[in-house]
C-alpha positions in Angstrom: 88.6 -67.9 64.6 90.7 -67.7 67.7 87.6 -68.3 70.2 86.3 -70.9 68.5 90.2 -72.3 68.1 90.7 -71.6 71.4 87.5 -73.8 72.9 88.1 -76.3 70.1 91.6 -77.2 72.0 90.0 -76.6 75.3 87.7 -80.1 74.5 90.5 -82.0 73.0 93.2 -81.2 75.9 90.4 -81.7 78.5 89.0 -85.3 76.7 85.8 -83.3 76.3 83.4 -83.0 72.9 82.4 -79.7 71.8 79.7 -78.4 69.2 80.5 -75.3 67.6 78.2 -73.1 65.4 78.3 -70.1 63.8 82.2 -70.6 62.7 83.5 -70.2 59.3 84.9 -73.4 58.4 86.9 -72.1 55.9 89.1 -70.0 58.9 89.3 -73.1 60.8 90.4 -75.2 58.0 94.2 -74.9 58.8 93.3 -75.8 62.8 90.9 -78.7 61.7 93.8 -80.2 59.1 96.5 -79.9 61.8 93.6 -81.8 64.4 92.7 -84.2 62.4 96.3 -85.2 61.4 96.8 -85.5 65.1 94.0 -88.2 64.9 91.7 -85.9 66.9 87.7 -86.5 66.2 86.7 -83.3 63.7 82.7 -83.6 61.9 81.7 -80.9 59.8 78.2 -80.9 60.6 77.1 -77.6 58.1 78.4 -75.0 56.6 79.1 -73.3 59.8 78.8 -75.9 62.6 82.3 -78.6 63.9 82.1 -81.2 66.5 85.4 -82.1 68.3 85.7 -85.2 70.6 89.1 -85.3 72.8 90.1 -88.9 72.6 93.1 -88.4 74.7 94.9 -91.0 72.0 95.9 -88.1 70.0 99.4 -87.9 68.8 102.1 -85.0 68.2 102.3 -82.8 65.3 104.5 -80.2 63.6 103.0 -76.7 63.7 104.8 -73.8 61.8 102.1 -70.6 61.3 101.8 -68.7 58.4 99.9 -65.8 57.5 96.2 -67.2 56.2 95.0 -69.6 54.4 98.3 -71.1 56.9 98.1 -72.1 60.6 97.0 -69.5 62.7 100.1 -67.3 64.4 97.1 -66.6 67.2 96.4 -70.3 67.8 99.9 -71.4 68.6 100.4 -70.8 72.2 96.8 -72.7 72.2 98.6 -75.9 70.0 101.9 -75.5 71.8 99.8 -76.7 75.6 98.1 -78.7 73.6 101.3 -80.5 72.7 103.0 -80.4 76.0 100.4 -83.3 76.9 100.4 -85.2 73.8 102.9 -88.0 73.5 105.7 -87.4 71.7 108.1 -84.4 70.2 106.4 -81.8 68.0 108.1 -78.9 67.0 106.0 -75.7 66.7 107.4 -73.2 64.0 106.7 -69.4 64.6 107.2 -67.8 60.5 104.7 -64.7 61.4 105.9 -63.4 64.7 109.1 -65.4 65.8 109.5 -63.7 69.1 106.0 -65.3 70.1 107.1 -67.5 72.6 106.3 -65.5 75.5 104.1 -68.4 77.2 107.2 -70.8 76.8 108.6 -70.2 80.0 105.3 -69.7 82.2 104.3 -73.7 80.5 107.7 -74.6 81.8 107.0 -73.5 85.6 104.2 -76.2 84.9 106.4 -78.7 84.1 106.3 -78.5 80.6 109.6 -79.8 78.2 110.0 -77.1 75.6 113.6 -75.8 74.3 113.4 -73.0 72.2 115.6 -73.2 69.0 115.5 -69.7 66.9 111.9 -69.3 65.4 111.0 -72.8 66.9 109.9 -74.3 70.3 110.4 -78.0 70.7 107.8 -79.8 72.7 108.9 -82.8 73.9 105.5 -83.6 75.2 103.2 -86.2 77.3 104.0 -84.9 80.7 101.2 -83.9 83.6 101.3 -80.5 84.1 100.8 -79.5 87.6 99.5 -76.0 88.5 101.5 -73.3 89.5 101.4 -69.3 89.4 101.9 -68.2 86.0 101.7 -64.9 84.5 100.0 -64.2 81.4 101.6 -61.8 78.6 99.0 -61.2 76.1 96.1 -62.5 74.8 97.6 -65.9 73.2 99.7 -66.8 76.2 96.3 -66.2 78.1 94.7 -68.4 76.0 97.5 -70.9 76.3 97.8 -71.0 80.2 93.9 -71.3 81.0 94.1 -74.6 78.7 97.4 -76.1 80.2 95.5 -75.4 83.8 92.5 -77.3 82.6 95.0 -80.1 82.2 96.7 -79.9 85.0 97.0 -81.3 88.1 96.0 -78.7 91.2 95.3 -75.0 90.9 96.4 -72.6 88.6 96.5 -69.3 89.2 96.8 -67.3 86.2 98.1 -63.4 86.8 97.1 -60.8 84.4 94.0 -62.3 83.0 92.8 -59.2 81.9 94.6 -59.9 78.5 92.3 -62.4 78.2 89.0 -60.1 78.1 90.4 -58.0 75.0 89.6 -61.5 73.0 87.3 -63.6 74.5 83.8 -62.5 75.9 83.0 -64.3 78.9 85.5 -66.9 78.6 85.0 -68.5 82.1 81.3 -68.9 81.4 82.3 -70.8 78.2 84.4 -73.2 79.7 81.9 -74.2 82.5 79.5 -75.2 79.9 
């Protein structure tokens, strides 16, 4: 759920399309409700398969996780980059693990607009992101930087990556794809 998450955001932040198979819909249904109200292309091709098409006319959304059938607390550093290039103020709700916010300041070195507010990190979003060192805190934050670098202008240079292996096999060979 997370990897396929993960890359799911990696096509819409990027403007790509991506083909996923072998997924349970059924854990992604929280992800593909929250994408789709953001006007983002989601297909349910079979019972295990989504195409996503980055459209770049998406739109913000409100995020608050919840522990499942709710909005994945492990995909919302992923949604909170997401949001930091989408147009418009979303406000990203942390119920599972409030302290969670650990990429918050490393998506601000980017030139994100966040302000955290108790359990909640407003995004006021639509901004270019321009690389910069970062320094990744766990897996999630990981997660979360690699996309925002994909969207941003110049290098990135992500320290710490190795959180990044505990959840996602062969990430950088995913992304090239």
């Amino acid at each position: 759920r997370i990897e396929a998450g993960t890359l799911t955001i990696a096509a819409v932040i990027t403007g790509g399309k991506i083909s996923i198979s072998g997924v349970e819909i059924d854990h992604l249904r929280a992800l593909i409700d929250k994408l789709e109200e953001a006007a983002i292309n989601v297909s349910i091709e079979s019972r295990d398969c989504i195409v996503v098409e980055g459209n770049g006319e998406h739109r913000a959304v409100d995020v608050i996780t919840l522990p499942y059938p709710g909005f994945p607390t492990d995909l919302q550093a992923q949604m909170c980059a997401l949001m930091c290039v989408t147009n418009g103020l979303s406000i990203i709700t942390e119920r599972v693990y409030p302290n969670r916010f650990m990429h918050i300041p490393e998506l601000q070195r980017m030139g994100a607009n966040i302000a955290i507010e108790g359990a909640s990190a407003i995004v006021d979003g639509g901004v270019q992101l321009s690389g910069a060192p970062v320094m990744a805190s766990d897996l999630r934050a990981s997660a979360a930087l690699i996309l925002a670098g994909l969207a941003a202008s110049n290098e990135t240079w992500i320290q710490r990556i190795y959180h990044i292996d505990r959840g996602f096999e062969k990430i950088d060979q995913k992304l090239q794809l």
